[in-house]
Backbone as CSV, one residue per row, in Angstrom:
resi,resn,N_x,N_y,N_z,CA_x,CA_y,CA_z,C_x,C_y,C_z
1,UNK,-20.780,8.429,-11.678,-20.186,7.283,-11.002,-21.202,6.151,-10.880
2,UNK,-20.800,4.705,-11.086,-22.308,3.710,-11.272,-22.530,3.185,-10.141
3,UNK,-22.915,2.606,-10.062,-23.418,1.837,-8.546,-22.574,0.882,-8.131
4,UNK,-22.286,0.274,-9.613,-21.465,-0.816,-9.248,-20.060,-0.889,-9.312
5,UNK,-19.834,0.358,-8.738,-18.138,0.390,-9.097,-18.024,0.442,-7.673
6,UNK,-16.670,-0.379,-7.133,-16.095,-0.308,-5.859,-16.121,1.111,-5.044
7,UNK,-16.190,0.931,-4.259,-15.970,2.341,-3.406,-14.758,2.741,-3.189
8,UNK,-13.806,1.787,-3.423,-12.601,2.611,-3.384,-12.350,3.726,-4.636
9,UNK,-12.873,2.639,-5.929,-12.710,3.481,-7.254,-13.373,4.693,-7.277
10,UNK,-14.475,4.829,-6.603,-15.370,5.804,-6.667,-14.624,6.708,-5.965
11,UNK,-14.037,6.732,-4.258,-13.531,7.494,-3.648,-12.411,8.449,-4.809
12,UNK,-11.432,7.677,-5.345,-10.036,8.287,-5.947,-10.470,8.902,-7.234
13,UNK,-11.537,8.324,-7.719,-12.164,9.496,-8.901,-12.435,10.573,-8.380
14,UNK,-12.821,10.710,-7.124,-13.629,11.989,-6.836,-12.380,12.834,-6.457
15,UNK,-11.611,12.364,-5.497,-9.952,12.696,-5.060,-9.546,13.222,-5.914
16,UNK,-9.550,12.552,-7.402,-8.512,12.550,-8.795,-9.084,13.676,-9.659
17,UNK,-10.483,14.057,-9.193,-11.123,14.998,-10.363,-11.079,16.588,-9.855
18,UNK,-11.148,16.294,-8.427,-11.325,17.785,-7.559,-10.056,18.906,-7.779
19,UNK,-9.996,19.724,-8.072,-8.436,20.283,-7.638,-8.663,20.911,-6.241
20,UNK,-9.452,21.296,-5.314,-9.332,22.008,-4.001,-10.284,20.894,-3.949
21,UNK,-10.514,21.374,-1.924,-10.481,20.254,-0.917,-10.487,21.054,0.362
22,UNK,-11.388,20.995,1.355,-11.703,21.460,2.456,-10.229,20.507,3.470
23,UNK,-9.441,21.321,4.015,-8.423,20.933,5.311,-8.806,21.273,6.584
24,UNK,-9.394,19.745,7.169,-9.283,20.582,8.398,-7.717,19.651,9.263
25,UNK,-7.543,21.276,10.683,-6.184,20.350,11.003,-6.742,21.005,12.725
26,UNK,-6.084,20.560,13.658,-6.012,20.550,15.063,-5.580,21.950,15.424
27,UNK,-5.876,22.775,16.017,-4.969,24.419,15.882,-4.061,23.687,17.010
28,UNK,-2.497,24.361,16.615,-1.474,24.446,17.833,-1.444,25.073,18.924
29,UNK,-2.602,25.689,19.213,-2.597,26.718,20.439,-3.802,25.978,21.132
30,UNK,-4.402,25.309,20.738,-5.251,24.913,22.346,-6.366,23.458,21.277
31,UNK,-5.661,22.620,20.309,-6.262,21.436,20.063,-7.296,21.482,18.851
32,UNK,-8.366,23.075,19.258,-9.794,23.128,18.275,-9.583,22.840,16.983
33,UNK,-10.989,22.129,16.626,-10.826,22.305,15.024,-10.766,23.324,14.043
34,UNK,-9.495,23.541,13.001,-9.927,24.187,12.567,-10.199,23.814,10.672
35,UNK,-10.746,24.392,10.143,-10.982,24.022,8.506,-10.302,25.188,7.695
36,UNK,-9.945,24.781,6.437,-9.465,25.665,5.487,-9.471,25.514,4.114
37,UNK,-9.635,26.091,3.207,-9.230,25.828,1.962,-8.158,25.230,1.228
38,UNK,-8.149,24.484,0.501,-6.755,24.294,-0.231,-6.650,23.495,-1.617
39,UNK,-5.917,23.944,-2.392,-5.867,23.654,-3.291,-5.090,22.273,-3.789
40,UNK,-5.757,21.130,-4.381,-4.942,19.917,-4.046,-4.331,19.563,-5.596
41,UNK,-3.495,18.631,-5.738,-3.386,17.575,-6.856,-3.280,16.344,-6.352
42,UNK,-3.066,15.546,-7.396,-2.538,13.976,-6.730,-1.023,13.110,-7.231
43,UNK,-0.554,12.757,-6.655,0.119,11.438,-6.540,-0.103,10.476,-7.606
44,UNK,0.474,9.536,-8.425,-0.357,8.696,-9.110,-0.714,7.289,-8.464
45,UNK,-0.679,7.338,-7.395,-1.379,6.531,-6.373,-2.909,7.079,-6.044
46,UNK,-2.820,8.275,-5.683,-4.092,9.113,-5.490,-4.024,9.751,-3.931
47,UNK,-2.647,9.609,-3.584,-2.090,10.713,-2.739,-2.441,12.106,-2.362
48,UNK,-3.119,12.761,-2.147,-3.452,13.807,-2.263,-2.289,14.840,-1.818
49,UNK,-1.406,15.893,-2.636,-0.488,16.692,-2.637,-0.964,18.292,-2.857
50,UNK,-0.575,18.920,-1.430,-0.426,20.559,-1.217,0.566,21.235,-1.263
51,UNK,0.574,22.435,-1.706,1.173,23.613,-1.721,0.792,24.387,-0.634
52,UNK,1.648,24.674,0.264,0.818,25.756,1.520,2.290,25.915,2.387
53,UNK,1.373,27.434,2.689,2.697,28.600,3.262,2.645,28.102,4.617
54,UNK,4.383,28.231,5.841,4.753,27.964,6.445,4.013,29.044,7.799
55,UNK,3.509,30.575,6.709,2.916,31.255,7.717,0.812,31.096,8.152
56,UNK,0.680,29.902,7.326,-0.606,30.267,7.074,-0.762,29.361,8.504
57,UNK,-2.156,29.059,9.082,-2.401,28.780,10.483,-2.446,27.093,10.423
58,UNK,-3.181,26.723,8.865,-3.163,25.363,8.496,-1.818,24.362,8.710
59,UNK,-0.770,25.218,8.482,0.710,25.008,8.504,1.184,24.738,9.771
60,UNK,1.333,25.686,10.898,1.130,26.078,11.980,0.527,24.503,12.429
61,UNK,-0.203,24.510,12.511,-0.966,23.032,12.985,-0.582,22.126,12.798
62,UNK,-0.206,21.749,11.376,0.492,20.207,10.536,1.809,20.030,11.690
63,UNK,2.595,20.962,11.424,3.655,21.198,12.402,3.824,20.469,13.593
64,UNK,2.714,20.765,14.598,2.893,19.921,15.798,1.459,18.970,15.964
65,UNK,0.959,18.398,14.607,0.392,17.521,14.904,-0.266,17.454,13.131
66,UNK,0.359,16.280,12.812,0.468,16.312,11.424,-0.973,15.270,10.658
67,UNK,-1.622,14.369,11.761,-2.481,14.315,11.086,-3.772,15.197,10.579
68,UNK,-4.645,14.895,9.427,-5.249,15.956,8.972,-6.409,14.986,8.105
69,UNK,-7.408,15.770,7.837,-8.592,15.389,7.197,-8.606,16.117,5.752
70,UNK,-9.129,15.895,4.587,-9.445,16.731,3.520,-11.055,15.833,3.195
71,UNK,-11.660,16.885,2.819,-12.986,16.666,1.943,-12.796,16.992,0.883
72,UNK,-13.601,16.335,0.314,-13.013,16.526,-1.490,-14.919,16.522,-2.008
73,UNK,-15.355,17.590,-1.825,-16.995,17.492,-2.057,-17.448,17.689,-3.727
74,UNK,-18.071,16.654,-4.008,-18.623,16.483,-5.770,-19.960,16.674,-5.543
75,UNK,-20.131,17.702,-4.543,-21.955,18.057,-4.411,-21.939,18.965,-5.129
76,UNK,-21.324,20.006,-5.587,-21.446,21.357,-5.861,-22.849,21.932,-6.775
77,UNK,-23.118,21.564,-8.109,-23.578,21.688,-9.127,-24.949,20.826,-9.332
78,UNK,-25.043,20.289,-7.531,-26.475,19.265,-7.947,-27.565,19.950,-6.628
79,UNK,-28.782,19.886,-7.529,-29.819,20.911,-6.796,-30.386,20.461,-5.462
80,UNK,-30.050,18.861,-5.096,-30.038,17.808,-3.623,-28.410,18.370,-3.221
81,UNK,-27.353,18.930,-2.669,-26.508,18.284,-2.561,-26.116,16.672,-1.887
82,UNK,-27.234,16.719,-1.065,-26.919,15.339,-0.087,-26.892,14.273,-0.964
83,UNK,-27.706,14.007,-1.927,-27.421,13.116,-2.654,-26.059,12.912,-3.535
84,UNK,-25.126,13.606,-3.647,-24.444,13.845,-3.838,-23.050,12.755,-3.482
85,UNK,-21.538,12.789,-4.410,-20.864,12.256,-3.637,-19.596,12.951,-3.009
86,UNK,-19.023,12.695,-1.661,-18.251,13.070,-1.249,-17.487,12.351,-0.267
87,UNK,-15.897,12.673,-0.009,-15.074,11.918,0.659,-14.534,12.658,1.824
88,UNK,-14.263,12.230,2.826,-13.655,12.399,3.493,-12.189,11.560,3.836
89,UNK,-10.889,12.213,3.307,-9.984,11.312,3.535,-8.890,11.769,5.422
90,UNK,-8.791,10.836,5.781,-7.369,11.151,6.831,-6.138,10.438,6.273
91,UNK,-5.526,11.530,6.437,-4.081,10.832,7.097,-3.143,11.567,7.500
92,UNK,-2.021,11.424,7.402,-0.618,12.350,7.580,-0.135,13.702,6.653
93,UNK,0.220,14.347,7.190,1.048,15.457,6.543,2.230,15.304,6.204
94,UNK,3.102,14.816,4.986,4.385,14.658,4.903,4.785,15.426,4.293
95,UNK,6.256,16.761,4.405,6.884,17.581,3.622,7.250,16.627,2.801
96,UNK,7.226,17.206,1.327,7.836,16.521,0.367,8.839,17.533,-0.595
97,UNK,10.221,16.950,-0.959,10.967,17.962,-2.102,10.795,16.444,-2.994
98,UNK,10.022,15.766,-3.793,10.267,14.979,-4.825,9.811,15.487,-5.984
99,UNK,10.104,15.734,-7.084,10.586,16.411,-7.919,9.410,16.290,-8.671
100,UNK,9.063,14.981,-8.592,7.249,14.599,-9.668,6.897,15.164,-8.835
101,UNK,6.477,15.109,-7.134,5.271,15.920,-6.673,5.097,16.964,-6.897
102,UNK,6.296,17.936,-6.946,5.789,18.969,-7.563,5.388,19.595,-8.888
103,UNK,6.247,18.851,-10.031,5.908,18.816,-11.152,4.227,18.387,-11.522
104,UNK,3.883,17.326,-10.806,2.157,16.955,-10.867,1.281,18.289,-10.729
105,UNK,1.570,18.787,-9.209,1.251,19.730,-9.102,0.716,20.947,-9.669
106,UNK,2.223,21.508,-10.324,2.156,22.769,-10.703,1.576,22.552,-12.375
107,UNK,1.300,21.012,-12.868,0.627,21.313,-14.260,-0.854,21.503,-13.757
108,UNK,-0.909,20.831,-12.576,-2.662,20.630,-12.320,-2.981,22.349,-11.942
109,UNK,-1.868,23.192,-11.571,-2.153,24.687,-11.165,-1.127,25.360,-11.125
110,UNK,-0.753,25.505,-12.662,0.532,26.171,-12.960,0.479,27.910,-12.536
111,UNK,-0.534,28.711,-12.176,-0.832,29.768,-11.490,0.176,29.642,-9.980
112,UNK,0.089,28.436,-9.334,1.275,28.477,-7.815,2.535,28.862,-8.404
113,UNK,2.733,28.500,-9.859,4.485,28.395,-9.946,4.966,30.057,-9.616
114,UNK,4.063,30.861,-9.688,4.601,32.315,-9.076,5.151,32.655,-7.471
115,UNK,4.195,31.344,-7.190,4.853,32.019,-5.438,5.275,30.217,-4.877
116,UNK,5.413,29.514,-5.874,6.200,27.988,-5.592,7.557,28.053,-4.811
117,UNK,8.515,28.727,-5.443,9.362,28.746,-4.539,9.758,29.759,-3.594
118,UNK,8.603,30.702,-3.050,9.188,31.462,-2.263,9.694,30.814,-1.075
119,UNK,10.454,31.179,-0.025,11.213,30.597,1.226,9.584,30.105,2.209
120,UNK,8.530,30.193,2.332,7.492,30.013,3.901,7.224,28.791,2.491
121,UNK,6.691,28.219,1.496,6.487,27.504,0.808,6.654,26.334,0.701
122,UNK,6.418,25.076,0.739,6.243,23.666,0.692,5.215,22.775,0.225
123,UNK,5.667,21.939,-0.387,5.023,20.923,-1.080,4.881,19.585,0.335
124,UNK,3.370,18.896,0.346,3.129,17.842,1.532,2.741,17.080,0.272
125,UNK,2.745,15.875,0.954,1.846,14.817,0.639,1.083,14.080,1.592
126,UNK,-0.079,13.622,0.960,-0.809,13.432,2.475,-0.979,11.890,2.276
127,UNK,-0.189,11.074,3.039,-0.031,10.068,3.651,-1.571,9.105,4.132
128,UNK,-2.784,8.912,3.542,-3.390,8.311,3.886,-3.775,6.977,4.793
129,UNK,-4.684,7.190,5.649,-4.673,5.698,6.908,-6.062,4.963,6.322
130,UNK,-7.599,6.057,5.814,-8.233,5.642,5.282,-9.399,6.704,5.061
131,UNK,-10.667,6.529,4.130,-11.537,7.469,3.896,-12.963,7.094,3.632
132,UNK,-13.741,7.862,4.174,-15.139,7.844,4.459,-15.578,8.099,2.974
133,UNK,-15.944,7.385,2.427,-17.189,7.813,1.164,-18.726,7.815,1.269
134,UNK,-19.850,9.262,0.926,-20.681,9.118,1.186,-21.439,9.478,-0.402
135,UNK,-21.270,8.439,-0.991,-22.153,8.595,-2.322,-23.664,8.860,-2.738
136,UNK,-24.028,9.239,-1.778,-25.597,9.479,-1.933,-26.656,8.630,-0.782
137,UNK,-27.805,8.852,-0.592,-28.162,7.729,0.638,-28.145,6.214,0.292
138,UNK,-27.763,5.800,1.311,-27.157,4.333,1.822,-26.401,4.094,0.937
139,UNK,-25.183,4.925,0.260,-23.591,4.313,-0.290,-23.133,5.227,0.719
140,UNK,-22.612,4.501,1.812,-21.553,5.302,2.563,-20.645,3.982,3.054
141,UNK,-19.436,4.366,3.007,-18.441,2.996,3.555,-17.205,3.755,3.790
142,UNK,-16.611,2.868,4.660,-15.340,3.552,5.091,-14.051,2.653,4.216
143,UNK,-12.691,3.306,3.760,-12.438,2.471,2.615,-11.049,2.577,3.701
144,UNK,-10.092,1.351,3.834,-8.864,1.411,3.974,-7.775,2.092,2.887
145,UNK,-6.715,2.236,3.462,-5.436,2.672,2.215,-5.093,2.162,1.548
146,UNK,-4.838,0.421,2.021,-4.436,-0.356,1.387,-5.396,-0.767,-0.173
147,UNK,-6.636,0.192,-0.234,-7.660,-0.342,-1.122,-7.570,1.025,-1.623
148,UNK,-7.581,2.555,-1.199,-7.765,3.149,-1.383,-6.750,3.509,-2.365
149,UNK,-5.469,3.249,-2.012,-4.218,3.683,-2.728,-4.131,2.946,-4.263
150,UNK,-3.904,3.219,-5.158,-3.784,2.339,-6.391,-2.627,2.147,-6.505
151,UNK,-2.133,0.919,-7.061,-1.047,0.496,-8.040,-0.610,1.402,-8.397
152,UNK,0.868,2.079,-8.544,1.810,3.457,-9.754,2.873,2.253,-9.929
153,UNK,2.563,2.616,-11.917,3.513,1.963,-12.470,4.254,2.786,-12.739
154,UNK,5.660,2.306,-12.374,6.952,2.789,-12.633,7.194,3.317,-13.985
155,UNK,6.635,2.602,-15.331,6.786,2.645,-16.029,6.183,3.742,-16.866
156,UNK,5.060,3.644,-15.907,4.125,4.906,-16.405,4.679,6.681,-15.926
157,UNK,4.941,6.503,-14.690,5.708,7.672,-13.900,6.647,8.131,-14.743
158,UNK,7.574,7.331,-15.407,8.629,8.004,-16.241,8.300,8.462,-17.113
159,UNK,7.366,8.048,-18.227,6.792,8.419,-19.461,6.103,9.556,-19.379
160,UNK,5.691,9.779,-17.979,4.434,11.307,-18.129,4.483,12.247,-18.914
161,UNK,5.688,12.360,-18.195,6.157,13.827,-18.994,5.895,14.139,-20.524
162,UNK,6.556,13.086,-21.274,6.683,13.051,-22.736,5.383,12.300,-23.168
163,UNK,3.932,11.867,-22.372,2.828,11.551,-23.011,1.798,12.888,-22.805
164,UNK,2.210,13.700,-21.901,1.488,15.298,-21.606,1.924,16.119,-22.580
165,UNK,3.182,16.069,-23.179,3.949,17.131,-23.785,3.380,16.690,-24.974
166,UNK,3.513,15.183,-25.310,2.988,14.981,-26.808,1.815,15.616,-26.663
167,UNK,1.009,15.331,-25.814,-0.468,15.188,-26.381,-1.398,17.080,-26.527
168,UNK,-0.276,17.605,-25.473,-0.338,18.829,-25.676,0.255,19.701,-27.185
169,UNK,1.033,18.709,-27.691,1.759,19.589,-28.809,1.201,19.272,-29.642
170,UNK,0.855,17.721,-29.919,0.646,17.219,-31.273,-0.714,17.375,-31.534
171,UNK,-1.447,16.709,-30.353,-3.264,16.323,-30.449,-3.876,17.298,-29.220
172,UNK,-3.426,18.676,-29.662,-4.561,19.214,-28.948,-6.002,19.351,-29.135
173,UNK,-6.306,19.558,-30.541,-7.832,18.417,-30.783,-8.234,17.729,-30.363
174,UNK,-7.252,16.760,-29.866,-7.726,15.718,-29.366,-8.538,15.349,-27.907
175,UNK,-7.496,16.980,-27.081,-7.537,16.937,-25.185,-9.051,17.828,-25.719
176,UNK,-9.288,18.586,-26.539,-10.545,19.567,-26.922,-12.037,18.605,-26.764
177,UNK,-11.838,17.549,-27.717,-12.735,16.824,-27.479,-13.003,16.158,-26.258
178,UNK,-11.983,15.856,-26.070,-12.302,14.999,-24.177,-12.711,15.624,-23.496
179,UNK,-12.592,17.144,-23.508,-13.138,18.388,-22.819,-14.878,18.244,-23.089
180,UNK,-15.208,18.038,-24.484,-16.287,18.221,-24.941,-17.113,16.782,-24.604
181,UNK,-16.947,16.004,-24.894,-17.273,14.642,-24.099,-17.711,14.637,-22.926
182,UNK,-16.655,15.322,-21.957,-17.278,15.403,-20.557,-17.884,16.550,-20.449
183,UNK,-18.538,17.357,-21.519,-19.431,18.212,-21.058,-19.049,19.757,-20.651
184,UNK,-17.833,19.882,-21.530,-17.491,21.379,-21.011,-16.851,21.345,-22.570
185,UNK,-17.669,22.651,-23.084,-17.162,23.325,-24.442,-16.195,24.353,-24.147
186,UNK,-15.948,24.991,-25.775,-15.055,26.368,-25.161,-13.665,26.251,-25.854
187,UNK,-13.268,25.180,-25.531,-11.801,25.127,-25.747,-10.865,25.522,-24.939
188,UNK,-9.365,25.468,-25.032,-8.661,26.313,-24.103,-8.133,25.468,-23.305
189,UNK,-8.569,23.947,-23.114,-8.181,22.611,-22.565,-6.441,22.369,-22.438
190,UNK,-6.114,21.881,-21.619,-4.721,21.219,-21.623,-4.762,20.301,-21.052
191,UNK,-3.362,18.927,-21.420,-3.621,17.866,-20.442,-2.778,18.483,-19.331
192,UNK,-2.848,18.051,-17.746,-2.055,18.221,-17.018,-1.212,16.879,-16.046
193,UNK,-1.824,15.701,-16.824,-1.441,14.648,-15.991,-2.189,13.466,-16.219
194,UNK,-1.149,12.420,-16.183,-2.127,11.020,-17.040,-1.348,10.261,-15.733
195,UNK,-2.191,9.023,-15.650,-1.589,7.877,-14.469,-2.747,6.530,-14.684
196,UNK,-2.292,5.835,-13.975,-2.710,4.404,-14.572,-4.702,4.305,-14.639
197,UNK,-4.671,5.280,-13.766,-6.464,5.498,-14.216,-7.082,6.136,-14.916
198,UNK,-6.154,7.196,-15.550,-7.014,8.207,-16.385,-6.006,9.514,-16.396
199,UNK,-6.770,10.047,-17.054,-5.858,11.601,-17.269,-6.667,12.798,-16.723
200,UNK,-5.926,14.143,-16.228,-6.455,15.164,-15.931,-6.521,16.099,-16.821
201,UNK,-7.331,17.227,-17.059,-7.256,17.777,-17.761,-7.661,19.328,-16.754
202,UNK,-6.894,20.352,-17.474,-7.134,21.799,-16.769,-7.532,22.838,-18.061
203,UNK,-8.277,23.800,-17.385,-8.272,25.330,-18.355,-8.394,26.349,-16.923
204,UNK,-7.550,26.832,-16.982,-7.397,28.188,-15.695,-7.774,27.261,-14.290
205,UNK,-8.988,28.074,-14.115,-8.928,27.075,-12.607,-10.217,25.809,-12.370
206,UNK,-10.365,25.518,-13.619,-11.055,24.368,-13.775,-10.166,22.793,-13.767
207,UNK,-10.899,21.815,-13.947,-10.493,20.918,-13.976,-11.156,19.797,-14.178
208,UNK,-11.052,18.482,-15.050,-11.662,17.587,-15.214,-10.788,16.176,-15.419
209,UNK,-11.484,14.890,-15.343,-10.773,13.702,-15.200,-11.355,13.128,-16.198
210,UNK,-10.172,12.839,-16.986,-10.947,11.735,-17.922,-10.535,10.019,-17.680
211,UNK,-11.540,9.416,-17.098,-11.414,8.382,-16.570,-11.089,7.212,-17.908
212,UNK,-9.904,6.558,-17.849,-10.057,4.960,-18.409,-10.910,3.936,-18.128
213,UNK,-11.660,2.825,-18.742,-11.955,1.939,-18.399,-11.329,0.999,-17.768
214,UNK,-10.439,0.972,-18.013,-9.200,-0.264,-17.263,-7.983,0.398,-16.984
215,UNK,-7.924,-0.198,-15.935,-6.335,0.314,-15.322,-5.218,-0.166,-16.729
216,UNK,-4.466,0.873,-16.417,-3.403,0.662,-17.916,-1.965,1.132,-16.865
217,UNK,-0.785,0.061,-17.481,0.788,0.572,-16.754,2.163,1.022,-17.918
218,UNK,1.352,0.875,-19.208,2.512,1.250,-19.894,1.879,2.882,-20.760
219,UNK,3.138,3.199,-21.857,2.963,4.200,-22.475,1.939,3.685,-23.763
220,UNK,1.958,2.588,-24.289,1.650,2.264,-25.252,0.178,1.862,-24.650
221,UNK,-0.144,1.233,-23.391,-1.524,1.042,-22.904,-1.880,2.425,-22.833
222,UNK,-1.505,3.370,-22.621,-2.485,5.068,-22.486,-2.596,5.346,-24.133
223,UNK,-1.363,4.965,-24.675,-2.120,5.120,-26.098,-3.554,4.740,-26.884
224,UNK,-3.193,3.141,-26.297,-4.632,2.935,-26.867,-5.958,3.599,-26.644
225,UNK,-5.472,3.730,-25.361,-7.036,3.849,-24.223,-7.386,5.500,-24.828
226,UNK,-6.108,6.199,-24.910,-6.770,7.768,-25.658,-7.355,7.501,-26.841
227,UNK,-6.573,6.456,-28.102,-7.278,6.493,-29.022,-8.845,6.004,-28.695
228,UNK,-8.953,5.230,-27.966,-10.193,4.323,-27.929,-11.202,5.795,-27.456
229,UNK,-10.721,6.508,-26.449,-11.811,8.041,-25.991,-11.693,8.716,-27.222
230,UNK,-11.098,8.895,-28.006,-11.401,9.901,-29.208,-12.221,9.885,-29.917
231,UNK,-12.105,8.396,-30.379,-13.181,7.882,-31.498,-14.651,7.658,-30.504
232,UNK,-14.412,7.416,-29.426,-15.682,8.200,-28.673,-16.223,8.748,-28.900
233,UNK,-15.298,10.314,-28.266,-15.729,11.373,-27.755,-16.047,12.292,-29.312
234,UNK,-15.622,11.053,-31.060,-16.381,11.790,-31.831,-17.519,11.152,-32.011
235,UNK,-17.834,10.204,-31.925,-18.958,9.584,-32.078,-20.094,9.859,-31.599
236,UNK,-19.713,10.278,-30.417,-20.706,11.909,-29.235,-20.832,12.809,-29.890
237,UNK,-20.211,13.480,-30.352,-20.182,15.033,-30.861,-21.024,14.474,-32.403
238,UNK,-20.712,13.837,-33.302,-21.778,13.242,-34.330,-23.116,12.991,-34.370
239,UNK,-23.308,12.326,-32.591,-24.977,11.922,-32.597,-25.660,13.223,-31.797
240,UNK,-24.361,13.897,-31.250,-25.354,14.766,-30.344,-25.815,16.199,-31.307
């Protein structure tokens, strides 16, 4: 992430790349904090969207007091973590049955679709007010929603489907290399989700973002922008 990229952008990359996310929520029995695991996707706003059981305690809580915190920590793999970047977002807990949220979802962690629809089961979306970014020492800022949230083009939302399916059927070479670009060999890559900033990509319970340079709102703007990462991401694999 560079220095000179907004902090909002920085925040929703980190949001957009994570698939889990530390929850903490208020317990219903006497206020305390409590924290939990959970496994997230996003919104193509950068919404952050859960899957979580009606019996688990996290649930329990949302229930009678629905605001909530998630950390979304990109320290993991660095030998400082503090230097490191990480977010802290708040906002609301909203049940959601909309049909993309869960579809986003279950490509970013098609492993839930086994216990997706059991009856204690629900899909939230979390309603953001605003989020703490702490990018390393002295990048820390607090970002509103209104900055935090991105632009979703309509236009783009409809097309998903059939720019994941292509790119999975036709150019899986293609999601291979983007894999390899950002630094993870192997193969085994799938896309799971493209939106006006970039695309996700999964293998089991991994996950990676392949970021655009420019915000893009049509089908034919993600076209380019993949072709433009390919011839990249060979031009990498050539010199390296």
């Amino acid at each position: 992430m560079s220095d000179i990229e907004p902090p909002a952008k920085t925040a929703r990359l980190l949001i957009r790349s994570l698939g889990s996310a530390t929850l903490a929520t208020s317990l219903a029995t006497d206020g305390w904090p409590y924290t939990s695991l959970v496994l997230t996707a996003c919104d193509h706003d950068a919404s952050p969207l859960l899957l979580i059981s009606g019996l688990a305690e996290h649930t329990k809580n949302i229930k009678k007091d629905a605001r909530v915190s998630l950390l979304f920590d990109g320290t993991a793999d660095l030998p400082d973590r503090l230097t490191g970047a990480r977010v802290s977002l708040l906002g609301r807990a909203e049940r959601t049955t909309e049909p993309r949220h869960r579809a986003r979802y279950l490509a970013r962690h098609p492993e839930a679709a086994s216990y997706a629809d059991f009856g204690d089961f629900a899909f939230f979306r979390i309603a953001a007010t605003r989020a703490h970014l702490v990018a390393g020492f002295g990048r820390i800022h607090w970002v509103e929603a209104d900055t935090l949230c991105s632009a979703a083009s309509p236009e783009l939302i409809a097309a998903e489907t059939g720019i994941v399916a292509h790119m999975n059927g036709d150019h899986a070479d293609a999601v291979q290399l983007y894999a390899t670009m950002l630094g993870r060999e192997g193969g085994g890559w799938s896309m799971a989700g493209c939106d006006a900033e970039g695309c996700d990509l999964a293998r089991g319970g991994e996950s990676l973002r392949l970021a655009f340079d420019q915000p893009v709102s049509t089908a034919e703007e993600v076209r380019a922008e993949l072709v433009r990462l390919v011839k990249r991401a060979r031009v990498a694999r050539v010199t390296n």
